[in-house]
N, C-alpha and C positions, 0 to 999 in steps of 0.2 A: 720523912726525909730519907731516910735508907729505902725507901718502897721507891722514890722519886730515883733514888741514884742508880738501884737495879735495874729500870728499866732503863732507864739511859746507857747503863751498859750492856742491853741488851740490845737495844738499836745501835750502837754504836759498833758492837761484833757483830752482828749480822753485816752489818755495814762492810765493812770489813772482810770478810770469808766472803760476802758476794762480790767485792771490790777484786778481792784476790784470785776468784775464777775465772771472773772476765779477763784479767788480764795473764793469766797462764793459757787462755784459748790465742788470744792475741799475738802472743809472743810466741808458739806454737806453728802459727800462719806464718810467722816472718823467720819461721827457721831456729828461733832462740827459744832456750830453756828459760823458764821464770825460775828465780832464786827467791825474791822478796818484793814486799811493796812497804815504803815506809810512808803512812801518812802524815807526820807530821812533817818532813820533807818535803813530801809530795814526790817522793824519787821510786823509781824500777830499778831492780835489781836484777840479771839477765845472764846467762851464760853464752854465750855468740864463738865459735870457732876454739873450744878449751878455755875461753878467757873470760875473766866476770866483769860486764861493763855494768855503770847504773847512767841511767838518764834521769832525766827532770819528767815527771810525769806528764808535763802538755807539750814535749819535743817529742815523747813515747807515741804518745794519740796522733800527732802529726805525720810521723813516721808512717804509723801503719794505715791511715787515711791515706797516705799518698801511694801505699803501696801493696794495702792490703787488698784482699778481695772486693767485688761489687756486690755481693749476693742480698 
């Protein structure tokens, strides 16, 4: 059972630390600092002109879809 629960917290932080790269490159493109990513929210945490905004993580993805690069 402990064997069972450490790897689950092992995928679950990997998860995570890769969840949170991606979206500091993201948020980078669009000009903003990343602060956080909460997932059980599902919210970004963001720094944008001095001010700390958070979104909803699939208004976040939209955003930068509409606005981000093609590459």
């Amino acid at each position: 059972m402990t064997r069972k629960r450490g790897v689950y917290w092992m995928e679950l932080k990997d998860f995570g630390r890769g969840a949170r790269i991606e979206l500091s490159k993201m948020a980078k493109l669009l000009g903003m600092k990343f602060i956080g990513y909460n997932p059980t929210d599902q919210q970004v945490s963001l720094e944008h002109r001095g001010k700390g905004v958070t979104y909803p993580l699939e208004e976040f993805i939209q955003q930068y879809e509409r606005t981000g690069p093609t590459a």
